[in-house]
C-alpha positions in Angstrom: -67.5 271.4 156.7 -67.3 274.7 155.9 -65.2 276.4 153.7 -63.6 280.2 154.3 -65.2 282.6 151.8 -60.9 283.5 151.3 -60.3 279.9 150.3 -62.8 280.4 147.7 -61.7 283.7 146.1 -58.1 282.3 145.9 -59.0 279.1 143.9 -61.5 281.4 141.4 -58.7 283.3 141.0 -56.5 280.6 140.2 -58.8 279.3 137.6 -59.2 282.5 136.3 -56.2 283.0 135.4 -55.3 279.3 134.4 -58.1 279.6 131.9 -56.8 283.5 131.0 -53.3 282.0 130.3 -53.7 278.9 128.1 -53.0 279.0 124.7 -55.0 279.0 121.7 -54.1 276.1 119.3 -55.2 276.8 116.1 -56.1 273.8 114.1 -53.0 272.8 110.9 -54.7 272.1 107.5 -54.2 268.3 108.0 -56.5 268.3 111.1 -59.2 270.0 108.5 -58.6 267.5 106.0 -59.1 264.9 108.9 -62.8 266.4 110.0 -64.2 266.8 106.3 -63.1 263.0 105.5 -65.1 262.1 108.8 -67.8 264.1 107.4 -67.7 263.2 104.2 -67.6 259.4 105.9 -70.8 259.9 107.2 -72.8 260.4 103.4 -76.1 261.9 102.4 -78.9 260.4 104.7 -80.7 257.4 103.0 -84.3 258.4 102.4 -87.3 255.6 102.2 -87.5 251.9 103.4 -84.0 251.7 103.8 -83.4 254.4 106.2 -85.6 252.3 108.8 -83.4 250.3 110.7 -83.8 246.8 109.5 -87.3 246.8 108.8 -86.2 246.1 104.2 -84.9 242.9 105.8 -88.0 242.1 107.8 -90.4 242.8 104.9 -88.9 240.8 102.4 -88.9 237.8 105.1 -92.5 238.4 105.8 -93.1 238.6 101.9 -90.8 235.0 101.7 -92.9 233.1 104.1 -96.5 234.9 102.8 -95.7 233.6 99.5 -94.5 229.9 101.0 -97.9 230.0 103.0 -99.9 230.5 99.9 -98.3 227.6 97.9 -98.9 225.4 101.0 -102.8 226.4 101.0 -102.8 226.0 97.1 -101.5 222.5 96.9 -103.4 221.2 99.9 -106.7 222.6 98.4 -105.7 221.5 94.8 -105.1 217.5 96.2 -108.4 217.7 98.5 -110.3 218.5 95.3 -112.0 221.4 97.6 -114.2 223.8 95.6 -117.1 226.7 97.5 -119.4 225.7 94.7 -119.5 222.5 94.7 -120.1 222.9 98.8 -122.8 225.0 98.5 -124.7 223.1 95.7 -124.2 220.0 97.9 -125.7 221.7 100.8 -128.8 223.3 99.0 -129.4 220.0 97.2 -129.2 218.0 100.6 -131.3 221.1 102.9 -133.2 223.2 100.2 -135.7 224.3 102.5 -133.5 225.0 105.6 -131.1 226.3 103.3 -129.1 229.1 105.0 -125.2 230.8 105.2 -124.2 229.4 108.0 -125.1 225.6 106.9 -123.0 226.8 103.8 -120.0 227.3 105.5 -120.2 224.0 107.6 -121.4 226.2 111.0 
């Protein structure tokens, strides 16, 4: 379709002036008092672990079940009676010859 290059010079022209003629509001000292409170709504940005979206929440959660994990391990190698020493004495005692690090660990 095309358009006549007069159809186009009379809409710029009515722009033109639409946009020529419209009046200027100049913002009231309530609207001011509206935009600072916004502003001042907004606060000082939050510097450190806190201004990471969530992730304060999600360390102390990993710290929580860390700590849980650790007093599971504790207890269960407490009631087992489990110590590295007595392990590797055992092990030298039993292989003194073939004595070696991986026969220490129970490889």
């Amino acid at each position: 379709m095309k358009v006549s290059r007069e159809l186009i010079d009379r809409a710029e022209n009515f722009f033109a002036t639409v946009y020529k003629q419209k009046e200027t509001v100049q913002p009231g000292a309530q609207w001011k008092t509206g935009v600072m409170r916004q502003i001042r709504g907004f606060g000082a940005p939050d510097t450190g672990w806190t201004d990471w979206t969530g992730l304060e929440g999600k360390v102390w959660r990993l710290a929580a079940v860390t700590m849980l994990a650790a007093l599971v391990i504790t207890i269960y190698v407490a009631s087992t009676g489990f110590t590295p020493l007595n392990k590797i004495a055992e092990v030298f005692m039993s292989f003194p010859s073939d004595f070696t690090a991986s026969q220490a660990l129970g490889f």
